[in-house]
GUROZA-7123 format. One line per field, with one value per residue: residue number from 0; residue in three letters; y, z negated, x negated of N, C-alpha, C in turn. Coordinates in pm, 1 decimal. Each point is the difference from the previous one (the first is absolute). Example, Ala and Ser with C-alpha at 12.3 -4.5 7.8 and 13.67 -1.06 7.14 Angstrom:
% GUROZA-7123
pos (0, 1);
code (Ala, Ser);
n.py (-569.0, 105.0);
n.pz (-780.0, 72.0);
n.px (-1319.0, 35.0);
ca.py (119.0, 119.0);
ca.pz (0.0, -6.0);
ca.px (89.0, -82.0);
c.py (120.0, 109.0);
c.pz (0.0, -73.0);
c.px (-90.0, 77.0);
//
This chain:
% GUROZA-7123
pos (0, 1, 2, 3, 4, 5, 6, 7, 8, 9, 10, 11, 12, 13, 14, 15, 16, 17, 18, 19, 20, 21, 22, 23, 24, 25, 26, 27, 28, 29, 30, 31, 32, 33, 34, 35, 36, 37, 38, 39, 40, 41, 42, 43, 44, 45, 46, 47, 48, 49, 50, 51, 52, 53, 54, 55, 56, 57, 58, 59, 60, 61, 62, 63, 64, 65, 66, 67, 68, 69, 70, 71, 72, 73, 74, 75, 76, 77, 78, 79, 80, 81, 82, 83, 84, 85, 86, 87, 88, 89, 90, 91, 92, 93, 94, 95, 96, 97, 98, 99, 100, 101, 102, 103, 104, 105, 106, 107, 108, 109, 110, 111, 112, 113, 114, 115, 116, 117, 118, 119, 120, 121, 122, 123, 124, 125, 126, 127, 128, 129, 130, 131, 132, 133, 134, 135, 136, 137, 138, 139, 140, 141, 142, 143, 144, 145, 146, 147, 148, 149, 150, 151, 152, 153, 154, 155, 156, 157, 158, 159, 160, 161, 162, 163, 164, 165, 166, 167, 168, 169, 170, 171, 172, 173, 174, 175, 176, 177, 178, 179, 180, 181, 182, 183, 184, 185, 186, 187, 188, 189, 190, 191, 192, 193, 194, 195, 196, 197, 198, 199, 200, 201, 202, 203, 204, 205, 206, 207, 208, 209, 210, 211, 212, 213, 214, 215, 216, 217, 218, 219, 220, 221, 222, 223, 224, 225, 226, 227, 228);
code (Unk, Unk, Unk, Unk, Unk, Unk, Unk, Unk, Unk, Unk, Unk, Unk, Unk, Unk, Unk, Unk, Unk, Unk, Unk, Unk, Unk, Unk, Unk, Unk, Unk, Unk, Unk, Unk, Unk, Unk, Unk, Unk, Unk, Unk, Unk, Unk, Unk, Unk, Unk, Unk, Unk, Unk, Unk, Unk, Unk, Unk, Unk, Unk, Unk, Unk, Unk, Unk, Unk, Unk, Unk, Unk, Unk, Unk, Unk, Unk, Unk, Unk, Unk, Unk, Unk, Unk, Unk, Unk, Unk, Unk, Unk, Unk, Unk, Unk, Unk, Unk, Unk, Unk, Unk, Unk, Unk, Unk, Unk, Unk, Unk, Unk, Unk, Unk, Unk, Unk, Unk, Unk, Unk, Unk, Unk, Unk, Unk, Unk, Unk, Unk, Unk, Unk, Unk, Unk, Unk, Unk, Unk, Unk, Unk, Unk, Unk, Unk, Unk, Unk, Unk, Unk, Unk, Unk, Unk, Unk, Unk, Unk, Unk, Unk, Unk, Unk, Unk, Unk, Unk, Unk, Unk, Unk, Unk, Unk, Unk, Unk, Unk, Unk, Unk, Unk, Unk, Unk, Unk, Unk, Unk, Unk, Unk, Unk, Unk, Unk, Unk, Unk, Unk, Unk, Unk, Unk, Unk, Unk, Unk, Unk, Unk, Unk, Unk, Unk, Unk, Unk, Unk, Unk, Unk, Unk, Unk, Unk, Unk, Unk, Unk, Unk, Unk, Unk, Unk, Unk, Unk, Unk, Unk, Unk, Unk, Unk, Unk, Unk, Unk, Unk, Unk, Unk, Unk, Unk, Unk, Unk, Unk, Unk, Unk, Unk, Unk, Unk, Unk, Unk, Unk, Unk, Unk, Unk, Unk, Unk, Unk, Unk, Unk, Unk, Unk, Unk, Unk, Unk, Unk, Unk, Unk, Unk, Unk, Unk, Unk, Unk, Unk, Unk, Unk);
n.py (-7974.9, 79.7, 23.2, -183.6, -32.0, 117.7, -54.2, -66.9, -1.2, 69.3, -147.8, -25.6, -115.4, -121.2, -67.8, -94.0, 60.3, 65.9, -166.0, 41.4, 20.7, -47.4, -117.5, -7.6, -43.6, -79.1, 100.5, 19.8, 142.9, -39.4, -60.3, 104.4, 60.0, -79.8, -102.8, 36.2, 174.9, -55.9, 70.8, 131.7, 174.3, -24.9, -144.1, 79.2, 29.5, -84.4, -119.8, 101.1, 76.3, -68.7, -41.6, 132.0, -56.2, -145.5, 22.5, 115.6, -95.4, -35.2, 29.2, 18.4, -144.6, -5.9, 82.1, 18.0, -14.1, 166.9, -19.8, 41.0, -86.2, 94.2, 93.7, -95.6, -25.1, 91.5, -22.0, -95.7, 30.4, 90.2, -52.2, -76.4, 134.0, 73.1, 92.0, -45.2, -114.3, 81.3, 100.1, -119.0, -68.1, 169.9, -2.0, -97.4, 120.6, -19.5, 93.5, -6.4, -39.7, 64.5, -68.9, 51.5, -29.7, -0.5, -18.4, -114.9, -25.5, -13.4, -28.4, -15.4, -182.2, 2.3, 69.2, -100.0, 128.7, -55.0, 11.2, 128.8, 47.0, -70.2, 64.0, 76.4, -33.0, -95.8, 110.4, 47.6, -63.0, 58.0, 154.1, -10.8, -48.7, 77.7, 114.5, 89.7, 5.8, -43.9, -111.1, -22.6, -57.6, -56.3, -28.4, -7.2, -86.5, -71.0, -87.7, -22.7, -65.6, 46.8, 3.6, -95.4, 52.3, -69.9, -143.3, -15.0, 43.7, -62.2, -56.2, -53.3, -24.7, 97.4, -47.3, -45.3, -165.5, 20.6, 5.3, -41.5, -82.0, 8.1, 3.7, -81.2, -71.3, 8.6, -42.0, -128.5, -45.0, -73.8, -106.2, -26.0, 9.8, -110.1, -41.3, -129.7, 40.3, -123.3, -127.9, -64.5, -117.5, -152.7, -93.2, -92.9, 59.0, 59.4, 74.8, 75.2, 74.4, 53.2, 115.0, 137.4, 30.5, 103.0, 19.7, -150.3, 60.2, -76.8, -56.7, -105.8, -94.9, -146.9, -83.0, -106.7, -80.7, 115.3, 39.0, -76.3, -88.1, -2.3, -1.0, -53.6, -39.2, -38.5, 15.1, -81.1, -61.2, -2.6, -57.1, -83.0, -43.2, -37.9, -32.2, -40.7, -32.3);
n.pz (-5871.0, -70.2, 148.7, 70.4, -128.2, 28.2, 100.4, -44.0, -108.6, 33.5, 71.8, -120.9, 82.6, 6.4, 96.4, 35.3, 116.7, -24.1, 87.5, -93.3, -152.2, 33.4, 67.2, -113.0, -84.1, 102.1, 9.6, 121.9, -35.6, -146.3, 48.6, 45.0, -73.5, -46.2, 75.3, -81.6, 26.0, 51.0, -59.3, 48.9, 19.5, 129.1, -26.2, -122.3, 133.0, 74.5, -80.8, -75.6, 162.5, -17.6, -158.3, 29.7, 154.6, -54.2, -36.6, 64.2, 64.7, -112.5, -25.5, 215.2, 30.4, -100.1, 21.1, 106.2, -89.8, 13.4, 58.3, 148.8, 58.1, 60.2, -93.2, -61.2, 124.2, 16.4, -105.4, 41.8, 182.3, -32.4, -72.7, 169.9, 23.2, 47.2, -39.2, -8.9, 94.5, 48.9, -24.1, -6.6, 166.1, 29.8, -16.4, 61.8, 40.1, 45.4, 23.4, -121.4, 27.9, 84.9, 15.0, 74.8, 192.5, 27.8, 132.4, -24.5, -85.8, 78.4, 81.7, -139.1, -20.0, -69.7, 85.2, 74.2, 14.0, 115.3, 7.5, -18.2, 90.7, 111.6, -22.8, -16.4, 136.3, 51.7, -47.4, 11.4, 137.9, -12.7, -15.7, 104.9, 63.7, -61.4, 11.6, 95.8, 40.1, -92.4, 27.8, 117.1, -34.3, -140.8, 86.7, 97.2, -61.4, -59.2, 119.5, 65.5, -111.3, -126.6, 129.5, 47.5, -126.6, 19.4, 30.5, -77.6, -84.3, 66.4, -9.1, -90.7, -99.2, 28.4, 119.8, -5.9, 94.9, -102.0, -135.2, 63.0, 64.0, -102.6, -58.1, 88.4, 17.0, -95.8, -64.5, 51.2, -3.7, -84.6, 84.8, -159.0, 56.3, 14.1, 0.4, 101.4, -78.4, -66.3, -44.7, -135.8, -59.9, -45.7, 150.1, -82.3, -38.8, 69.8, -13.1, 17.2, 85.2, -39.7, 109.6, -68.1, 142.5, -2.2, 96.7, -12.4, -73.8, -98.9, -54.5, 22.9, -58.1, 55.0, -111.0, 67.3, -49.9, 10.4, 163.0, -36.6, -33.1, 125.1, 91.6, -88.5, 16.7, 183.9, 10.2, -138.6, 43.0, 59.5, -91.0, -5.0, 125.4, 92.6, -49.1, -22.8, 111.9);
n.px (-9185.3, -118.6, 5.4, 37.7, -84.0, -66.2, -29.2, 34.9, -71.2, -94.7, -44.9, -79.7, -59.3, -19.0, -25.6, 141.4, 9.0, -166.9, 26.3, 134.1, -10.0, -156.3, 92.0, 107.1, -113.9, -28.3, -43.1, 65.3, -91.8, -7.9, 74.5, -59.3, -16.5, 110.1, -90.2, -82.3, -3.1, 126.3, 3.8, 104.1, 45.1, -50.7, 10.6, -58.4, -42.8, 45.7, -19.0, -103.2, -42.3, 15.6, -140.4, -119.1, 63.6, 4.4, -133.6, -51.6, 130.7, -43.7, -201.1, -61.1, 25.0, -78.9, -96.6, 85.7, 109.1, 16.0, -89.5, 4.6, 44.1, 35.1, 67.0, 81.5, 20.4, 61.0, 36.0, 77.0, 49.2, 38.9, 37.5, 3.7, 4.1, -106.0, 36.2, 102.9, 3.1, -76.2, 66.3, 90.6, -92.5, -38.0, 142.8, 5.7, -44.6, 124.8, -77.2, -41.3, 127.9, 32.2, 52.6, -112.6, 8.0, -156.3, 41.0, 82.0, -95.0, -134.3, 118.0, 30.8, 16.0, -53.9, -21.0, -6.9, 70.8, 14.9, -131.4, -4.9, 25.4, -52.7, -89.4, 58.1, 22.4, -150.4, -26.4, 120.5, -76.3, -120.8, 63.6, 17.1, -129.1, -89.5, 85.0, 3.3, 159.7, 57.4, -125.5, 65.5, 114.9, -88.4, -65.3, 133.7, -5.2, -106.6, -19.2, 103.3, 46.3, -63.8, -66.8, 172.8, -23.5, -151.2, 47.3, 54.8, -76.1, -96.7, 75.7, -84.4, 122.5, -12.4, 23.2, -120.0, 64.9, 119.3, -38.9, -88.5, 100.4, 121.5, -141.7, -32.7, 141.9, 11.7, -63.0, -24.0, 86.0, -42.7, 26.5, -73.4, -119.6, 28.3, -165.3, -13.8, -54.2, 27.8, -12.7, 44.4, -78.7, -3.7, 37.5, -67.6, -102.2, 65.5, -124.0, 100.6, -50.4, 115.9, -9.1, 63.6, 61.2, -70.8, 60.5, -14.1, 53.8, -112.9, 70.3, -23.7, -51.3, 45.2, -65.1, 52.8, 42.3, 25.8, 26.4, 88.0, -41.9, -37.1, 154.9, 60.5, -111.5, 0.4, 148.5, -23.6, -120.0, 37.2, 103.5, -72.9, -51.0, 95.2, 36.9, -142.6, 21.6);
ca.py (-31.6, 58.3, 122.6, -34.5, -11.9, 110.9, -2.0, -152.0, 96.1, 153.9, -21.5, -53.1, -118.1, -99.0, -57.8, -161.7, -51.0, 47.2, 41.3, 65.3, 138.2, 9.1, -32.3, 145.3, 104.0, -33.1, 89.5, -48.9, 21.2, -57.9, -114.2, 25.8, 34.3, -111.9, -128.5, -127.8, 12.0, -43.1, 74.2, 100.9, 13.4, 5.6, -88.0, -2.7, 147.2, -67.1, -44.4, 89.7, 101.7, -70.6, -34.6, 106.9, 11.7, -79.6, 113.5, 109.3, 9.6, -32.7, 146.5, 74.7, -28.3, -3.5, 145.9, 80.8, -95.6, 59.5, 25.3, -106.3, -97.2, 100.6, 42.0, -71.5, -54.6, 148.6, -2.7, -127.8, 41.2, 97.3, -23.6, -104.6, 46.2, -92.6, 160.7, -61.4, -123.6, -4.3, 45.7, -85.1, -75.4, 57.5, 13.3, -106.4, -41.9, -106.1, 29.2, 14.8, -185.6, -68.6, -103.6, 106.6, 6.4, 90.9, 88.3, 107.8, 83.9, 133.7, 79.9, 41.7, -23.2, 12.7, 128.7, 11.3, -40.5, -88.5, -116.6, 32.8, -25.7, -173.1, -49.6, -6.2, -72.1, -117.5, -9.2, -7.5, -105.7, -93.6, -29.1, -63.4, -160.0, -56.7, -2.7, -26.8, 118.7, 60.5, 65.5, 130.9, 126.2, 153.9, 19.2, 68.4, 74.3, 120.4, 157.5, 22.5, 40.2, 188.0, 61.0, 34.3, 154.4, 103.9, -27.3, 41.4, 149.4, 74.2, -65.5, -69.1, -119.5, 44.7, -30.6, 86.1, 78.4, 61.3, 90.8, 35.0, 45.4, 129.6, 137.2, -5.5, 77.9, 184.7, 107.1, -26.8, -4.8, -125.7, -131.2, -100.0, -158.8, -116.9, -81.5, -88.7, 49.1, -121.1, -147.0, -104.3, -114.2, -119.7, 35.9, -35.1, 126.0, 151.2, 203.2, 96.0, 155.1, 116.6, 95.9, 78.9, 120.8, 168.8, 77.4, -10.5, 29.6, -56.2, 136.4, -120.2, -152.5, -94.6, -180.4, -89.2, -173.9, 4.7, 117.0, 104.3, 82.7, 94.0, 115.2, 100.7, 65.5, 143.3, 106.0, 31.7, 73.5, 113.0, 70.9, 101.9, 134.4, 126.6, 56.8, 107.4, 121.9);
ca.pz (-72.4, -81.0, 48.8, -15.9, -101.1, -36.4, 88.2, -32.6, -100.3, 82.1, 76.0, -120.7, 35.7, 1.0, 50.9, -36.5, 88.1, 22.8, 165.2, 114.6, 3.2, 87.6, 127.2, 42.4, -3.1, 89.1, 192.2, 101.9, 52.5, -76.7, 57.7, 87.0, -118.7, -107.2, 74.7, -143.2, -11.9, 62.1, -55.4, 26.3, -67.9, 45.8, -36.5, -113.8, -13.8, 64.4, -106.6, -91.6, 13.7, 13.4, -126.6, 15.3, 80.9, -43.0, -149.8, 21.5, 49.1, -142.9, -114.8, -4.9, -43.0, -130.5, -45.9, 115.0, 74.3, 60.9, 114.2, 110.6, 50.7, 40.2, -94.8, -67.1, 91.1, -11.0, -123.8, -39.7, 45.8, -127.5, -133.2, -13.1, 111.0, -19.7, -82.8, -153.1, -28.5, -27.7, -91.6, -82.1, -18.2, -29.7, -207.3, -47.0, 79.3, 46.6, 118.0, -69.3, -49.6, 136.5, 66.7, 116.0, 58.2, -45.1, 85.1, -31.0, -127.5, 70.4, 64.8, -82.4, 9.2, -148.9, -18.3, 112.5, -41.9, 44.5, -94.3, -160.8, 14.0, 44.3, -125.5, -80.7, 71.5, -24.1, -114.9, -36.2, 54.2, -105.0, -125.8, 24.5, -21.0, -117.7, -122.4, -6.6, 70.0, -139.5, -13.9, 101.9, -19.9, -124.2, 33.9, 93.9, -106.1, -35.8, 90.7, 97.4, 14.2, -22.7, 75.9, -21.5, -54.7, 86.7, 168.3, 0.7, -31.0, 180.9, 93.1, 130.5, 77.6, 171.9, 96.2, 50.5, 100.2, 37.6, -49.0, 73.7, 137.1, -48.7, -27.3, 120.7, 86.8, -88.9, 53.0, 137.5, 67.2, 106.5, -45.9, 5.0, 81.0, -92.6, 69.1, -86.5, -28.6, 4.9, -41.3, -29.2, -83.3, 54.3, 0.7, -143.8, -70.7, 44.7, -79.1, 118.5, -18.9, 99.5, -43.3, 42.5, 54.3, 63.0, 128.4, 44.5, -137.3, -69.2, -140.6, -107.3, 73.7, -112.2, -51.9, -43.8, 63.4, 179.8, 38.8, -61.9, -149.9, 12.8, 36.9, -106.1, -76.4, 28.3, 15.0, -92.1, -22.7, 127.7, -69.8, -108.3, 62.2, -9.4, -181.7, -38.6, 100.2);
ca.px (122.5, 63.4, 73.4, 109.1, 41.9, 27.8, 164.1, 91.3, 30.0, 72.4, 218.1, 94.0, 17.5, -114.2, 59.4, -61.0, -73.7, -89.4, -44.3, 121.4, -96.3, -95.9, 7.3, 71.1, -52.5, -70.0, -0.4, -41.3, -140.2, -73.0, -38.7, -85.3, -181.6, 25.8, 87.9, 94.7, 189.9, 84.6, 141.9, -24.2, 76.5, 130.7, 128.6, 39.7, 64.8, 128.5, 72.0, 30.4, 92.3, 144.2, 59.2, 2.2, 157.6, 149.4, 6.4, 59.5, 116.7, 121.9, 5.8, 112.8, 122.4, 61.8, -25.1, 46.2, 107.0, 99.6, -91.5, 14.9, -121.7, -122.9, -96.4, -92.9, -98.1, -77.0, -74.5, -96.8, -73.2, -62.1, -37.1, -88.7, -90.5, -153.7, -30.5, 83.9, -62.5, -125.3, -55.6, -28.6, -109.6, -113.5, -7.6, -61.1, -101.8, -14.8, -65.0, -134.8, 2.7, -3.9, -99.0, 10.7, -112.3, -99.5, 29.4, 117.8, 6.9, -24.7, 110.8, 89.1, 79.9, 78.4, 126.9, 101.1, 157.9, 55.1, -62.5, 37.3, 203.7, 16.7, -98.0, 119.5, 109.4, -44.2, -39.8, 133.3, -26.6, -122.2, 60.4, 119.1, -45.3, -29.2, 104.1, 170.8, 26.6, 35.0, -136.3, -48.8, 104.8, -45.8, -121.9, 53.2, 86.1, -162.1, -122.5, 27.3, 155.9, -1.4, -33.6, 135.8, 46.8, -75.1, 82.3, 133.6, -41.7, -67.7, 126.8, -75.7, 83.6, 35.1, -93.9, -121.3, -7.5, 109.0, -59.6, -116.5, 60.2, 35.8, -28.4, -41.7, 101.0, -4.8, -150.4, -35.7, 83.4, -135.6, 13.4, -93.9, -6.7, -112.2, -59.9, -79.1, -143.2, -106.9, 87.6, -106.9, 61.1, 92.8, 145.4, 164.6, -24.5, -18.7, 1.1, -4.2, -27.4, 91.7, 22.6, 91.4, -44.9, 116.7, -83.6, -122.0, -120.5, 15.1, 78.9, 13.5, -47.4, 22.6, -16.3, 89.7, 15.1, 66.6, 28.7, 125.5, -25.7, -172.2, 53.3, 76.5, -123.9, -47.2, 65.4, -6.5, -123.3, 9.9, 109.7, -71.3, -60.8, 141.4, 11.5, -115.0, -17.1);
c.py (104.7, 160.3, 0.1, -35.0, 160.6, 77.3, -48.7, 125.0, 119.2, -44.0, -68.4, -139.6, -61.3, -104.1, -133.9, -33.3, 116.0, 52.5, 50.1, 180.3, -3.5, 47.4, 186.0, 152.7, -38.0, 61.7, -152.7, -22.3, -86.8, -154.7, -24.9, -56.5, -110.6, -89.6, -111.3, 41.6, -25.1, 82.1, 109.1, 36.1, 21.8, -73.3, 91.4, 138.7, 9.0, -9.4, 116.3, 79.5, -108.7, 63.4, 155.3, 67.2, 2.8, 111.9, 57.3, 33.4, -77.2, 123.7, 143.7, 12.0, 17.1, 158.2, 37.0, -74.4, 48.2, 25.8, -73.3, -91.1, 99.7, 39.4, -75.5, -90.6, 125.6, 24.2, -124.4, 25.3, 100.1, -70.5, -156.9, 29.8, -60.0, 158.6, -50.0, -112.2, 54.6, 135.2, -99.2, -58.7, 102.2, 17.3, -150.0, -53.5, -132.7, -7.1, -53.0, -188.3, -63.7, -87.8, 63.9, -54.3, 140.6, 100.3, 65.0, 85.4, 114.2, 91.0, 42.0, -71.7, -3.3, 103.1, 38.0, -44.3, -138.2, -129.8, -35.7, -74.2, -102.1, -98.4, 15.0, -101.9, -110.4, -36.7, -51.1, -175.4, -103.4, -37.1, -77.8, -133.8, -35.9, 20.4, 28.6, 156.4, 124.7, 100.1, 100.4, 117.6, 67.5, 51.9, 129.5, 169.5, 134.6, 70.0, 0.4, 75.6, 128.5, 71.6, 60.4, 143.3, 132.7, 26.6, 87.5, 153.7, 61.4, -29.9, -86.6, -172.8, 45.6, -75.0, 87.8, 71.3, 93.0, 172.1, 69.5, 54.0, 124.3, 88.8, 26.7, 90.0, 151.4, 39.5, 37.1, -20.3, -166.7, -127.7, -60.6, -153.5, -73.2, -35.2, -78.6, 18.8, -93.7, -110.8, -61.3, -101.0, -86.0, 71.2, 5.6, 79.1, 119.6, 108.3, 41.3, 153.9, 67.0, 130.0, 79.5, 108.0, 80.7, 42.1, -84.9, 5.8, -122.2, 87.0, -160.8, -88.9, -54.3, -146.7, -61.7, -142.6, 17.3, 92.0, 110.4, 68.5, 53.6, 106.3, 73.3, 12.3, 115.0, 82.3, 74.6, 108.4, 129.9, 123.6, 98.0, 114.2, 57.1, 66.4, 107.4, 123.4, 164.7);
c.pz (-105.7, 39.3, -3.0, -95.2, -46.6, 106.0, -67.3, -162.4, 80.8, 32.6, -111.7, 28.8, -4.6, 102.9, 4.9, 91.9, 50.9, 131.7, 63.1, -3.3, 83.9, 121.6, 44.9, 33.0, 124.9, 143.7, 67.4, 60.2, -72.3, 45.2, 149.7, -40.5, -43.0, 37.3, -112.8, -56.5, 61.1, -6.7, 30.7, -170.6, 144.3, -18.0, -131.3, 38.6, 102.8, -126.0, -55.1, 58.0, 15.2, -99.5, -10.0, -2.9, -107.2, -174.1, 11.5, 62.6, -87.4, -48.4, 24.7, 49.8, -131.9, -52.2, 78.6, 10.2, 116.1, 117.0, 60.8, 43.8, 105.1, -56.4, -84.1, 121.9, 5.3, -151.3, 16.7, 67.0, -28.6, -95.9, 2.8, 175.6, -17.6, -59.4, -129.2, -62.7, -29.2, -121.3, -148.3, -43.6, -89.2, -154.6, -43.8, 36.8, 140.0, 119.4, -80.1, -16.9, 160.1, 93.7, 144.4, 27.4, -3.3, 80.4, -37.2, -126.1, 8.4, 59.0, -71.3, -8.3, -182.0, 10.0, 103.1, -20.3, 54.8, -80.6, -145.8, -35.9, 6.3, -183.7, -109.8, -7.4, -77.5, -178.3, -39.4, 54.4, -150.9, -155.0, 43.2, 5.8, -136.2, -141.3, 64.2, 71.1, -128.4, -41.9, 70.4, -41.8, -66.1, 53.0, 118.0, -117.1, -92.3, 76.0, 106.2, 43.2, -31.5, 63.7, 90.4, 4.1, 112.1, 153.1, -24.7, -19.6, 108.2, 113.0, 118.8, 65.5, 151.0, 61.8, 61.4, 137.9, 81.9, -25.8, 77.6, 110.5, -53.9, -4.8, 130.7, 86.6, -58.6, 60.1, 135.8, 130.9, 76.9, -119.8, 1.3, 79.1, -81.0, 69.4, -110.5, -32.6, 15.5, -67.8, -0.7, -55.3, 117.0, 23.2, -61.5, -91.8, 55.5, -42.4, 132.1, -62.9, 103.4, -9.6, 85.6, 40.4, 46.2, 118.8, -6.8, -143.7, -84.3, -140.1, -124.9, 8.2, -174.9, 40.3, 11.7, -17.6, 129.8, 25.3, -73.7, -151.5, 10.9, 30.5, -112.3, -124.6, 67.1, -13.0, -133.5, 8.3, 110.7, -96.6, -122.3, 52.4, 68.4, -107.6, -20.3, 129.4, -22.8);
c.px (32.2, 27.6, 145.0, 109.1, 77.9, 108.3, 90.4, 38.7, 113.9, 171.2, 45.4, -8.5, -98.1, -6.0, -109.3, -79.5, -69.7, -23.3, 94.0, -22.2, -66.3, 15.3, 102.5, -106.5, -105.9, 25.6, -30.3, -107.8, -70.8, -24.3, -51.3, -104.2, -3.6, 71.3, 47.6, 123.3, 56.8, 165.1, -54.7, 162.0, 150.4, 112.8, 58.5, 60.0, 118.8, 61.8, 53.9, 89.2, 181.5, 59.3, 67.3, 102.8, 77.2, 9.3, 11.6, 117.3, 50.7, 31.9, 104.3, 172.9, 54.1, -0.9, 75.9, 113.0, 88.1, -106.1, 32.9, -101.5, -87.5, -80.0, -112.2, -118.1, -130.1, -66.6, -107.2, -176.4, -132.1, -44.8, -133.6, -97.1, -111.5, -90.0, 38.1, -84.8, -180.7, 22.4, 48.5, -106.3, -77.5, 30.2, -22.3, -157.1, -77.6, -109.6, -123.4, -4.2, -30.8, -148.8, -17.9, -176.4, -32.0, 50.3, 152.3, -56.2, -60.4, 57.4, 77.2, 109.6, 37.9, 66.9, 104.0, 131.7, 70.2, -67.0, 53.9, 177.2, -44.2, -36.0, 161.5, 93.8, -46.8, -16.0, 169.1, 55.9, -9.2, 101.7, 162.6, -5.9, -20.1, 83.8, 134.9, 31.0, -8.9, -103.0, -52.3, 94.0, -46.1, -117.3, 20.8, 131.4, -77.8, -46.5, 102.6, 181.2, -2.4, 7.8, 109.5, -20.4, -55.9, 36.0, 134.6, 30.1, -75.6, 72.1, -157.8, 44.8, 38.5, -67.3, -87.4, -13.6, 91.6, -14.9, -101.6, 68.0, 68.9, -66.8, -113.0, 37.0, 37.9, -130.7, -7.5, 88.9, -12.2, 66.5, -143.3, -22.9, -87.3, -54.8, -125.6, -162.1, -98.5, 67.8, -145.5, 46.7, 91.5, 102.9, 107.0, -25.3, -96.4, 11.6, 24.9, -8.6, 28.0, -46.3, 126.9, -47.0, 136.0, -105.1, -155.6, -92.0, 71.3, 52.5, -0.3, -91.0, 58.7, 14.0, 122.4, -8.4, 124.8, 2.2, 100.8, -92.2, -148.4, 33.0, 64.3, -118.4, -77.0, 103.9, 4.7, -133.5, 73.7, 67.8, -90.4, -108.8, 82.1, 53.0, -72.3, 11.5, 85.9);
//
């Protein structure tokens, strides 16, 4: 309790109810190990990414009034990816609070981006049950809305995998293909891992909760070793 207690300081909050923290911060894997838990953090991270949605398409409805509903779908996108969402978790440290079987922790799951994002989402869940949307808003408002300036200034609101095909097709002359790497987890909650290829060679691999966004994480990873070449 008193790791959690020092979470709870860090987001400025306290919350009335103890086991909704907990449970947000609870992997899936952990109740493997631990049949007296019963809660994983996936319900809180459904919940959260909604709350996620609906704040960040006030915030940038309200900063951007003359932007189109494209654009701003394209900022939002950007601005609540799962690169965005975990380098939040890592300035809050949220990887060091997590409840994780032995095996995911050995594998590196405190530091796995998709974990890390998911762990954001739920945690935003937790504070939405227990105090309010309001609450998530300042909490999304501190570590997460800033960030606006850096998307908008790298123009990385683009789509990834469009981008990838652009500078694909320059280099190479070659439309990237996606294919599926490996899928794990319930059907109702699935990691899939895509990778992107040119002529047969792998050039990306990337995490999603679906195909579409494992794919615009590998095309992202692909974009940055095209880049470097």
């Amino acid at each position: 309790m008193e790791k959690i207690e020092k979470l709870e300081e860090e987001i400025g909050l306290n919350f009335n109810d103890k086991e909704l923290l907990k449970t947000a911060l609870t992997h899936r894997s952990y109740l493997n190990e631990h049949r007296e838990v019963k809660c994983s953090n996936e319900r809180m991270e459904f919940l959260g990414d909604a709350v996620l949605q609906f704040l960040s398409s006030r915030f940038l409805y309200e900063k951007f009034p003359d932007s189109p509903e494209g654009d701003l779908t394209n900022f939002r996108a950007a601005l609540v990816c799962a690169p965005s969402l975990a380098k939040v978790s890592i300035e809050l440290e949220l990887g060091s609070y997590l409840f994780l079987s032995k095996g995911e922790e050995d594998s590196g799951g405190r530091l796995r981006e998709y974990i890390l994002a998911n762990t954001f989402e739920a945690l935003l869940g937790a504070v939405f049950l227990d105090r309010g949307i309001e609450a998530c808003g300042r909490i999304v408002e501190r570590y997460l809305f800033p960030g606006i300036d850096e998307i908008l200034k790298n123009h990385t609101y683009k789509d990834y995998k469009s981008l990838f095909q652009e500078l694909s097709q320059e280099k190479y002359n070659q439309t990237p293909e996606y294919k599926e790497l490996s899928a794990w987890g319930p059907d109702h909650n699935k990691t899939f891992k895509m990778g992107v290829y040119l002529s047969a060679k792998l050039f990306g691999e990337g995490e999603g909760s679906s195909k579409q966004k494992a794919e615009q994480s590998a095309a992202r990873d692909a974009l940055a070793k095209l880049s470097s070449l």
